[in-house]
Structure formats: C-alpha cells, structure tokens
PAVO-233127 format. One record per residue (C-alpha): x, y, z. Coordinates in steps of 0.001 Angstrom, whole numbers, plus 524288, in hexadecimal, padded with zeros to 5 digits. Layout:
[[X,Y,Z]]
...
//
This chain:
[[7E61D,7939A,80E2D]]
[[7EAE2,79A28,800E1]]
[[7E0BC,79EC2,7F8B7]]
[[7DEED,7972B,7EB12]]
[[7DCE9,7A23B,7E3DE]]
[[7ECA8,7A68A,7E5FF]]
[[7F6E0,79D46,7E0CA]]
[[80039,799A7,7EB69]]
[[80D96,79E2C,7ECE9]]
[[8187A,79BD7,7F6F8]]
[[81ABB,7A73F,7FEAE]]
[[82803,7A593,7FECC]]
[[828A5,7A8F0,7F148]]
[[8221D,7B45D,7F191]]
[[82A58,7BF17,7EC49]]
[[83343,7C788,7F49C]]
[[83537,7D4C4,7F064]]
[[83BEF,7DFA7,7F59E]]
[[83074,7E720,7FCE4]]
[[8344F,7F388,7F492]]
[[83748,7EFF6,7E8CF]]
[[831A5,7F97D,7DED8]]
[[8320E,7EF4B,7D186]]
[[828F0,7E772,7D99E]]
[[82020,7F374,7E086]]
[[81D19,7F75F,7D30B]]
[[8155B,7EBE4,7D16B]]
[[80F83,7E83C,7DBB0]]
[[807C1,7EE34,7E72F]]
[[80D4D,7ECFE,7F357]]
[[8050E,7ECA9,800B2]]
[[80B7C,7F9F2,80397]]
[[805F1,80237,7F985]]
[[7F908,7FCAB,7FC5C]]
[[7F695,80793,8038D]]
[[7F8B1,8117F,7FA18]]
[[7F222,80BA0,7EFCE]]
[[7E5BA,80C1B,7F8E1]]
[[7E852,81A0C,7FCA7]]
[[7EAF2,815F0,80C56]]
[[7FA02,81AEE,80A11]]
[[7FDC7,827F9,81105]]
[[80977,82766,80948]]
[[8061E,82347,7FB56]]
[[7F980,82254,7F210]]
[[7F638,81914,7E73D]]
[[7FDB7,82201,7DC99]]
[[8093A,82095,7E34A]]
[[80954,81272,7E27B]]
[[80428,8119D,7D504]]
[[80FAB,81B83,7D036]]
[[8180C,810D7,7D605]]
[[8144E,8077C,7CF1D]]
[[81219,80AE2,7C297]]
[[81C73,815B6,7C20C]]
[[82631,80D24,7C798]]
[[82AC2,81543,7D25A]]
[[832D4,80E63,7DB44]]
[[82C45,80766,7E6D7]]
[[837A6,80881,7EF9D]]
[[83514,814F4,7F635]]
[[83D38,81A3F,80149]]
[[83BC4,82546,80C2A]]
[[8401E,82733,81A77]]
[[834CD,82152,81E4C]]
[[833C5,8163B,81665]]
[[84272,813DF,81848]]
[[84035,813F0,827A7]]
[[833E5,80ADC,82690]]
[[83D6B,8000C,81E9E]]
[[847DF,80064,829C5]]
[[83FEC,8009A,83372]]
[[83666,7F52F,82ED3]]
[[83E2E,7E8E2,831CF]]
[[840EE,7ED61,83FBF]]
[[82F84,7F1B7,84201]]
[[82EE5,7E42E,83B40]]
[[836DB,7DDE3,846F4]]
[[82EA7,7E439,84FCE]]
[[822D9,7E1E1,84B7E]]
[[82476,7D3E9,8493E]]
[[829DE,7D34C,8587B]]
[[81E55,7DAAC,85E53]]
[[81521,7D02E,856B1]]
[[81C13,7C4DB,85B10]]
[[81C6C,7BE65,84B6D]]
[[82682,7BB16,8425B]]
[[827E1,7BF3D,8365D]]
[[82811,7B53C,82A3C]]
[[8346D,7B8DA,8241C]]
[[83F09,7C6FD,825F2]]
[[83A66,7C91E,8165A]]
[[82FB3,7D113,810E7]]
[[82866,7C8BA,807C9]]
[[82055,7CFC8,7FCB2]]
[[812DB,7C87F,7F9FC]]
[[80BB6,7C98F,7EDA8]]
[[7FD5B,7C719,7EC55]]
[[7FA6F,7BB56,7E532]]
[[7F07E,7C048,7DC44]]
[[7F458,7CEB8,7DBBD]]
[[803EE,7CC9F,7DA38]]
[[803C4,7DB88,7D8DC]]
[[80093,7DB83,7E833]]
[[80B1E,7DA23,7F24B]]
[[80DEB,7DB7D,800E8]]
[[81B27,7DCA8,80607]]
[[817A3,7DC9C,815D1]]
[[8222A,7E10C,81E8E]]
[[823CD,7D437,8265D]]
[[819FF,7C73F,82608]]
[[81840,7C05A,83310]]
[[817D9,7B0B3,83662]]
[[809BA,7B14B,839E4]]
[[804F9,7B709,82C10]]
[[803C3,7C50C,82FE5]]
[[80AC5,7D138,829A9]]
[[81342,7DB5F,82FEF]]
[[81535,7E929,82A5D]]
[[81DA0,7F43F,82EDE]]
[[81D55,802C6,82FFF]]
[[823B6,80E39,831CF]]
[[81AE9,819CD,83532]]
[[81A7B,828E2,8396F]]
[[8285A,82B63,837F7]]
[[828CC,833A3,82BE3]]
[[81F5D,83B81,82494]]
[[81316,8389B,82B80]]
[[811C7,8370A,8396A]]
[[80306,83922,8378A]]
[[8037F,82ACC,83469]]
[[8066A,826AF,842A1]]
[[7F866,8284D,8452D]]
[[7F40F,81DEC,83AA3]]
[[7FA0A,8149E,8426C]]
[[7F259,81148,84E2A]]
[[7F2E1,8079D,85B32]]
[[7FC5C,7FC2D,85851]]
[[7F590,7F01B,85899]]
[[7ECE0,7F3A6,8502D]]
[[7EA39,7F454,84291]]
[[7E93B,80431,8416E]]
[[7F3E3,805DA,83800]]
[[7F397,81153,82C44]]
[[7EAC3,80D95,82056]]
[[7F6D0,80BB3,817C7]]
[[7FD69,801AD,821C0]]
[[7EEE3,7FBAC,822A6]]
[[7ED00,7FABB,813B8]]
[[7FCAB,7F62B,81243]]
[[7FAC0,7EBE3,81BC0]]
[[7EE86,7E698,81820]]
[[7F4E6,7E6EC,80883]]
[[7FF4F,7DEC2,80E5F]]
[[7F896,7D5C7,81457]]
[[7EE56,7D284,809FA]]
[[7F761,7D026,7FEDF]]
[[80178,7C799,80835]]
[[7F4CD,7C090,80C09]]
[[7F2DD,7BD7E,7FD81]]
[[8002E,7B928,7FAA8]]
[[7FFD5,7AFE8,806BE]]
[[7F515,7AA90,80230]]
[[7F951,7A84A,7F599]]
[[8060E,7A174,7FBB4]]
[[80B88,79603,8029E]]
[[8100A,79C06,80DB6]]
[[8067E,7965B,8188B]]
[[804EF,7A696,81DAD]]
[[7F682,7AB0C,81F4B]]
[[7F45F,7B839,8209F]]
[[7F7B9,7C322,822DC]]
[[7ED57,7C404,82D54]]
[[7F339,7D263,831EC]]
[[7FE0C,7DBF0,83090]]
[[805E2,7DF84,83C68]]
[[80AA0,7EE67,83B00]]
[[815CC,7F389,83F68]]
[[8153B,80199,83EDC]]
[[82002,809F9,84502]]
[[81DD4,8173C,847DC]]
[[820F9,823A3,84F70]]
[[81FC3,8227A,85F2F]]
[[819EB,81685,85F35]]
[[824A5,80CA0,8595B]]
[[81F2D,7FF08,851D0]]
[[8104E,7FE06,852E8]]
[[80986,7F196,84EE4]]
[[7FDE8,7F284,8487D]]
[[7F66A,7E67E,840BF]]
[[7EE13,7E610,83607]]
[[7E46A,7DB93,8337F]]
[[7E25B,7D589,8251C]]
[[7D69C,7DCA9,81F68]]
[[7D364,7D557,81204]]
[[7C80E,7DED7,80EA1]]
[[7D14C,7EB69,810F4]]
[[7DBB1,7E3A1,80914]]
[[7D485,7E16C,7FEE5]]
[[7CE02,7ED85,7FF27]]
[[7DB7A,7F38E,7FD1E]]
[[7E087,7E9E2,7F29F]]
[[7D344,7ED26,7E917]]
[[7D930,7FB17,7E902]]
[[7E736,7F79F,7E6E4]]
[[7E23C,7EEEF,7DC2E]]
[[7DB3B,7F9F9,7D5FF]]
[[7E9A9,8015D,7D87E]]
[[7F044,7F743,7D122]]
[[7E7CE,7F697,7C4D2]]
[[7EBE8,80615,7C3E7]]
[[7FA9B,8017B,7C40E]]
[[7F967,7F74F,7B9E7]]
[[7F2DC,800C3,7B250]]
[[7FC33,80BBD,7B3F7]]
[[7F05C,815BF,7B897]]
[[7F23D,81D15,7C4D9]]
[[7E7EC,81A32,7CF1E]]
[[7DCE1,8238F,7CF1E]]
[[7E032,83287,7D61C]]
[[7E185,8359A,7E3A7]]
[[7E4A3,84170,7EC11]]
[[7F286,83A79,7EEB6]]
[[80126,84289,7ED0E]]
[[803E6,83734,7E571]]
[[7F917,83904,7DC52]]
[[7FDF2,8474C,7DAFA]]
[[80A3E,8440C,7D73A]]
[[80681,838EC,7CF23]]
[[7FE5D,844AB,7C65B]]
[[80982,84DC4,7C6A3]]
[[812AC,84433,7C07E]]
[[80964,8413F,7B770]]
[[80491,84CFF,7B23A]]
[[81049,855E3,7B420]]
[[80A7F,8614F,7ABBC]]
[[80342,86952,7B436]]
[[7F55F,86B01,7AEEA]]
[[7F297,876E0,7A7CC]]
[[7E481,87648,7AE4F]]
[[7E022,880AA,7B8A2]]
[[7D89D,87E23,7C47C]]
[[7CD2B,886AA,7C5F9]]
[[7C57A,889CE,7D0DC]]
[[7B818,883F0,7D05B]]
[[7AA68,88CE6,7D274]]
[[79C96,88D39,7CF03]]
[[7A00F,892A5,7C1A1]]
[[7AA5E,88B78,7BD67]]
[[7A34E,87E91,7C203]]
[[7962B,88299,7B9A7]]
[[7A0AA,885D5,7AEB1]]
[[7A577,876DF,7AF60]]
[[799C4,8701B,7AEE7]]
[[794B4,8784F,7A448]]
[[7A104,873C7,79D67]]
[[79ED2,8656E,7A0A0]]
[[78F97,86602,79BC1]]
[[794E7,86AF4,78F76]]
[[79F9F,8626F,78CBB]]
[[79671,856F2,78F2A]]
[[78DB5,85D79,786B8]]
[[79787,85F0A,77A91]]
[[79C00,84F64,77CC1]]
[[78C1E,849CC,779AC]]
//
C-alpha cells in the first residue's frame, strides 16, 4: 500500500535518462556516489563529487576499467539473472527519483519480476587487486563497503519511488550482486534492505547536499581530492614557513596568545 504522504505517480512515466548523462548528474545524486559522499569510496571522496557538481565537470568519465565494466555488464547481467532463475522487468535501465527529495535518484543495473534489484561489477582487474579480498563467500552479503552503501542507496530511494507510484512493485526486499572478478568468475552475493543503515547514510548525503546548494565545499579531509581541490584554489604558494615546534617556541606562543587576548578586553 502507497504511503499518503507521497503523491502517486505511474511508473511508467517516470523519466528515462541516459545513466551518464552529466546535465542531469549535476543535479541530482545518484545511488553511485553515495558512497563517496559517505567516505566508504576507495576511489573517490566527497570533494570529488561536490567539484562535480558545482564546477560542472563532466559526469561521463571513462577509463580501461570503467570501459571494460560497461561491456561486460549486459552479458554478467545475463548470467546473473540465469543463475537466479528471475526475469527481469524490462531490457531498459529505468532512473527513479525520490518523491520527496527529487534531487535523489537510483539508476539500478537491472530490476527483477519479483521486486528485487540486481547490480553488476567488475572487480580486481586493474589498479587494485587488494580489493579481491573485500569480496567474500558468494551467497552472502560480504560485499566492499562502497558496493554495501551503493546498494543499500539504490534500493532505498527505488523503494520510495515505488511507493510513490502505480506500479503494483513492493520492494526492493534485496539486491542480488553480481560481482566478477579474478579466478573466481561471477560471484553472487545479496544484500538485504537495511532502512536504519539507509537512512543513516541519506542524513549525511543530505547534509552533503545543503553544501552544494550553497556552493561551500564540505568540511576537510585527509583525501587527494581535497589536496587538489586546495591547490587549485590557492595557487600562490604561501609565503609562510613551517617551523619546528619545542618547549621554547611553544611557551613563546602562548605567551603571545595571553597577550593578544589581553590587548582585545
């Protein structure tokens, strides 16, 4: 049953973007950059995702990897969706926005007839191999934090939307992973629907957006991102010298402090 607070829509009408498109990354949040925004991302932190969208960077990145991962997707899809023995709705990706947050969306790699999601990846080819060992016994639902937090994004704002729509879908209950990696070929892993860690995670992407509708980075982190995000925005290197601290020059500073305090009463 649809909850009254969200004012019904048919899901068929719910609008179906291309899953890159940078016009439409820029303002919105998809359930991929969750993640970073939550700082679960090996690959990117939350200054990285804010300098995309308020510095309009496009959204349509490419690498090796990423470029294997898209055509090599349809084909894990296939498998997947044999080895669970359910349909999928439709051969389309459909991108839902949540009904109260429209800034929220979810584009899940495949939707299947019972109501649960299916998501694909491609891991431990390039880069970091170390990653292999996030992934544990298939079956279960030990997948990396940013697949956990990505999934559980996806599956709370689709939730929302279907809820919000006519479509007669419940759900998602779970999301059925299909990860393939290195030696071991197309695991399976599913992840239950945790509202409390959904939520938890959408309070902090909240806070995330307020930062990008007010054009002010999100607070400092240790992050390469961060670092670079200083550099280009201080160019000048500081004419300021780092000294090495001691007992002296510590005494010095506080005396300095005390007196300045002093001077402002």
């Amino acid at each position: 049953m649809a909850d009254e607070s969200y004012e019904g829509v048919d899901l068929d009408e719910v609008r179906e973007i291309q899953r890159f498109d940078p016009d439409y990354r820029r303002t919105h949040i998809g359930a991929s950059e969750w993640p970073a925004i939550c700082g679960l991302s090996p690959f990117r932190a939350p200054i990285d995702v804010w300098a995309a969208k308020v510095g309009g960077e496009d959204g349509n990145v490419s690498s090796e990897a990423i470029d294997l991962g898209r055509d090599l997707e349809s084909g894990i899809l296939a498998n997947l969706v044999r080895r669970l023995g359910v349909p999928l709705v439709g051969d389309r990706q459909v991108t839902h926005e949540h009904p109260t947050q429209r800034h929220l969306c979810a584009t899940p790699d495949g939707e299947l007839v019972d109501g649960d999601l299916a998501e694909i990846k491609v891991s431990g080819w390039f880069g970091r191999p170390a990653s292999l060992v996030d992934w544990g016994e298939p079956g279960t639902d030990e997948v990396p934090e940013h697949v956990m937090g990505q999934v559980q994004a996806a599956m709370h704002v689709t939730r929302a939307a279907r809820l919000a729509s006519l479509s007669g879908l419940d759900g998602p209950q779970r999301c059925h992973v299909g990860a393939f990696l290195p030696r071991r070929g197309v695991c399976v892993y599913t992840v239950v629907y945790d509202e409390d860690l959904a939520r938890m995670l959408e309070e902090r992407v909240e806070t995330f957006w307020r930062h990008v509708q007010a054009n002010e980075p999100p607070p400092p982190d240790a992050s390469e991102g961060y670092i670079k995000h200083l550099a280009r925005r201080y160019p000048t290197p500081s004419k300021a010298q780092w000294l090495e601290g001691d007992a002296m020059a510590d005494a010095l500073v506080l005396d300095y402090r005390a007196a300045k305090a002093a001077a402002a009463i």
